[in-house]
N, C-alpha and C positions, 0 to 999 in steps of 0.2 A: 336568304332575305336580308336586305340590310335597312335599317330605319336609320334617317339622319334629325337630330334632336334640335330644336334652336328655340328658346326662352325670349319670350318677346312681351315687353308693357308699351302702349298708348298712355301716355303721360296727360292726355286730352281727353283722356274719356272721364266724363263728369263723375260718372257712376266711380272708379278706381279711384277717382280725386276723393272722396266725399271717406271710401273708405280707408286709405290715406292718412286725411286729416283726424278721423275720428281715432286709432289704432297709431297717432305718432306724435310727437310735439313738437317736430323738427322741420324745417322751411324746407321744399321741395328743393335735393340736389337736381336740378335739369342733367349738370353733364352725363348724370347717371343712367337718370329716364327718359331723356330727350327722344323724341322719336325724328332721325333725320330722313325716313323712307327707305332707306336703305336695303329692308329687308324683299322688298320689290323684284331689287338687281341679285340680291344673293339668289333669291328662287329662280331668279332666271339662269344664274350661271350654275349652279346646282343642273339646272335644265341640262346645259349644254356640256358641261364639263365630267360630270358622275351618272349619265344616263344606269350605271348600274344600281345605282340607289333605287328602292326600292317603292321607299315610302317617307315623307317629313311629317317629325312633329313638331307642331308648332303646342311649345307648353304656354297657357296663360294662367291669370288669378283673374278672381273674382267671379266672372260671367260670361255672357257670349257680346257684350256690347264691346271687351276687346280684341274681338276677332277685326282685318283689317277690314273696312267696307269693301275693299277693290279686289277680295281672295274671293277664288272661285273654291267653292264650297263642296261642287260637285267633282272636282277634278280627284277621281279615284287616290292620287298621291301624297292627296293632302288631310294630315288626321290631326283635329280638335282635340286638345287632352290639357284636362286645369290642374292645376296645381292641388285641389283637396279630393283630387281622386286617388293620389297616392302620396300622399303627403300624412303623418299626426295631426286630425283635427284640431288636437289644443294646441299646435303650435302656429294655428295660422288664425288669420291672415298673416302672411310675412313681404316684407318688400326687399329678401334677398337672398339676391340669385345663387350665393355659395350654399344656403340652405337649402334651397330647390336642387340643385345638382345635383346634390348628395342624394337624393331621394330616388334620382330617377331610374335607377337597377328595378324599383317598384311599378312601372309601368306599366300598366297587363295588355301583354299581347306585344311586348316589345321583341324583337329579333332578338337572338344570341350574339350576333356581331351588331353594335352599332357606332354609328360617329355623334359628337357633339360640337355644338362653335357657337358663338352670340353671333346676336341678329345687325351684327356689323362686318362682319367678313366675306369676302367676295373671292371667288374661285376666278383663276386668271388664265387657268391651260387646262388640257383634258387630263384628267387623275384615272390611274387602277387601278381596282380595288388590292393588288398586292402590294400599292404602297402604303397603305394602311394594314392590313390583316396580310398573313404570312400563311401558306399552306399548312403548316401543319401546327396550327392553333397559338400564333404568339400573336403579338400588334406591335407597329413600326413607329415610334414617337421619338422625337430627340429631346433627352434628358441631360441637362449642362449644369456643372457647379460654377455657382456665381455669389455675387457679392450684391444684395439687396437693398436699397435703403431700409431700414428699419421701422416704416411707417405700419402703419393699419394692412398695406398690402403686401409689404416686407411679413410681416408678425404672422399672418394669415398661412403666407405660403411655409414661413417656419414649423407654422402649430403642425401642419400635415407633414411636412419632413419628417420631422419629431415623432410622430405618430409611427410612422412605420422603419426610419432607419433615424435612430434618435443622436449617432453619431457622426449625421451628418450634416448636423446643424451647428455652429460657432457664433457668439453673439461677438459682433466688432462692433461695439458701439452704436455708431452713426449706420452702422453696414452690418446687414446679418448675411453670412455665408450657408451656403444651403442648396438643398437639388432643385430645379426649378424647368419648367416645360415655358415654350412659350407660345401664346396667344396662336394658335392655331386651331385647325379640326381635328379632333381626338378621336383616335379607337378605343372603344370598349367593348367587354367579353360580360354580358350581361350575368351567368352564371357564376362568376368569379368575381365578379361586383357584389351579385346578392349576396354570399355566403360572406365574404368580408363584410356586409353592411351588420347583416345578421352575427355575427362575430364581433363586432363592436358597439352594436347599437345602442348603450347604454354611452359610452366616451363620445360617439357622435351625436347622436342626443341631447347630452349636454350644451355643446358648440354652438346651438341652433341660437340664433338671439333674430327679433324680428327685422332689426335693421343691423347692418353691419358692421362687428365691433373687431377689437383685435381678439380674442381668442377664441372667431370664427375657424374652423378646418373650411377646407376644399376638394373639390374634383381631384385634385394633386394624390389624393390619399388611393385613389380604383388604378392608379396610373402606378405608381410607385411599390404597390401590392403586386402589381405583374411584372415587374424589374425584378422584386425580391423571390418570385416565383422562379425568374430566369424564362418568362415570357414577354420580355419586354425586349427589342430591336433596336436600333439608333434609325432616322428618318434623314432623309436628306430632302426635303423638303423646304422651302425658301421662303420665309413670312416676310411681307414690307408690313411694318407698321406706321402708319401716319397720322400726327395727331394736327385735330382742326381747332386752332386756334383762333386764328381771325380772316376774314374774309379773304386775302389773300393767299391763305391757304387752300380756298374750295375755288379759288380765279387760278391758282397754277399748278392744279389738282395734277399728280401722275400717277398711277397706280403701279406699284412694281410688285416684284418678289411672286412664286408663285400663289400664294393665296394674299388679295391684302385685306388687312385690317382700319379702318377708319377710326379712331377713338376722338370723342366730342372732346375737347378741353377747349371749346367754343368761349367768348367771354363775348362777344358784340350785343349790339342791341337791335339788331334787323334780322334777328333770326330766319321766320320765316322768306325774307330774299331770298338768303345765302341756300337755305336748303333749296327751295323752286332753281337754284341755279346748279347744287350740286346733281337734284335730281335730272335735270337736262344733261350735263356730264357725264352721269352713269347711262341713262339712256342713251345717247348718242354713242357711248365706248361700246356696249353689248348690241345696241343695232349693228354698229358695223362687225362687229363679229362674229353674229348670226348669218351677214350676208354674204362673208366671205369664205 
C-alpha cells in the first residue's frame, strides 16, 4: 500500500482566518497561503500518472469547513486527516507546514512506504513505483551539494543538514553551502521516520515555532537519515520549477520537467482573473491528456 500525503490551507475560509488572526499578529503572507486551485489538477494527474497509489491524504488544520467544497468525499481514495490528530496539542494551532511535516510518520494507519509534495505540484508523465521505493527497502531521491542563499529558507534547510550530517554545512556569508533535495515528491519509509522522530523528539520539539522562523528543521532531516542509513538512491527525476509572478507569467504558462512545481511570488492586484485563467490552462493541458 502506498499513501501520497499533500498539506493544503483555504486562505478563504472565514473560520481558518478568525483563527489566524486570533493565534498571530502578522499581516496574512498570501504567497504562502494563496490558494490558486491548483490542487484540483494535481489529484487529477495523481489520477492518471501513479494509478499505483493507493490512497491521498489530504492533511488540514482547524475543521472540516477546509475541506475543498468541489472534493468528493466519498471517493474511497481520498482520506480527511487534521493536523491535531497527530500533532502535540500545545503546539497548535500552528500555520507551518515544516512543523506539520515533521509530524507526519504519526499518522495512524499510514502505509510503511509513502510519498509527500505540497498542494502545488503536478505530475507530467506516468511514474513507477520503483522510481521512488527500491526493491529491497531503500527510496530514490536526488540529494545535491549546493550553495543557498542564507535567508529563513537557506537557515531552515541548514538547521536539518546540521542535524544529521553537521559537516556538511559551511556558512559563506551571503551563501550557506549545505545537502539540499529539491522541490519534488518525496519517498518516505514510515518506520524509519518514527524511530528517528522518537529518537529526537525533544531537539525536534523544540524547532517547532507557530509560524515560520529560522531555526525551524524540515522534512530534510527523514530524507538525510536514510542517506546516512545507506538507504537512500540518487533519482533521476526532472523538476521544472516555475514561479508566478505576474500575469504574464500564467498567459505564457509551460509546464516542463517531469513533475512541475508552480510557486505563487504573484504580486498583481486581479488575482482572482489570473487564477480563473490559470485554472482554464491546467484544465484544458490534462483534458487533452486524458483523451489522448
Amino acid at each position: 500500500m502506498i499513501d501520497y500525503i499533500i498539506p493544503f490551507v483555504d486562505d478563504s475560509d472565514a473560520n481558518w482566518l478568525k483563527v489566524y488572526e486570533q493565534y498571530t499578529d502578522d499581516i496574512l503572507d498570501s504567497g504562502r497561503w494563496r490558494d490558486w486551485g491548483i490542487l484540483r489538477y494535481q489529484l487529477r494527474s495523481i489520477e492518471m500518472y501513479m494509478p499505483w497509489v493507493d490512497r491521498i491524504i489530504l492533511v488540514l488544520s482547524i475543521g472540516a469547513s477546509q475541506i475543498p467544497k468541489w472534493l468528493d468525499l466519498n471517493d474511497p481514495k481520498i482520506k480527511i486527516v487534521y493536523d491535531y490528530e497527530f500533532m502535540p496539542n500545545e503546539l497548535l494551532p500552528v500555520f507551518n507546514s515544516n512543523a506539520i511535516e515533521l509530524y507526519f510518520p504519526r499518522i495512524k494507519s499510514l502505509s510503511e512506504q509513502y510519498l509527500t509534495a505540497c498542494d502545488d505540484y503536478l505530475l507530467l508523465r506516468p511514474f513507477k513505483k520503483e522510481e521512488f521505493f527500491t526493491n529491497d527497502g531503500k527510496v530514490r531521491l536526488k540529494v545535491e551539494d549546493v550553495a543557498l542563499d542564507n535567508n529563513m529558507y537557506g537557515k531552515t534547510v541548514a538547521n536539518s543538514v546540521r542535524m544529521v550530517f553537521p559537516d556538511k554545512v559551511k556558512d559563506e556569508g551571503k551563501k550557506v553551502r549545505c545537502l539540499w533535495a529539491n522541490h519534488t515528491v518525496t519517498p518516505h519509509i514510515k518506520s524509519i521516520n518514527e524511530r528517528f522522530l522518537h529518537e529526537h523528539e525533544d531537539e525536534i520539539y523544540r524547532s517547532i515555532t507557530r509560524e515560520r522562523e529560522e531555526t525551524n528543521l524540515t522534512w530534510l532531516i527523514y530524507s538525510l537519515n536514510m542517506m546516512r542509513l545507506g538507504l537512500l538512491e540518487p533519482s533521476n527525476i526532472n523538476v521544472g520549477v516555475q514561479r508566478i509572478r505576474k500575469n504574464e507569467d500564467i498567459n505564457n504558462l509551460t509546464l516542463s520537467g517531469d513533475i512541475a512545481v508552480l510557486n505563487d511570488w504573484y504580486v498583481g492586484w486581479d488575482f482572482d482573473i489570473v487564477k480563473e485563467v490559470l485554472g482554464r490552462k491546467l484544465g484544458e493541458f490534462f483534458d487533452v491528456r486524458t483523451q489522448s
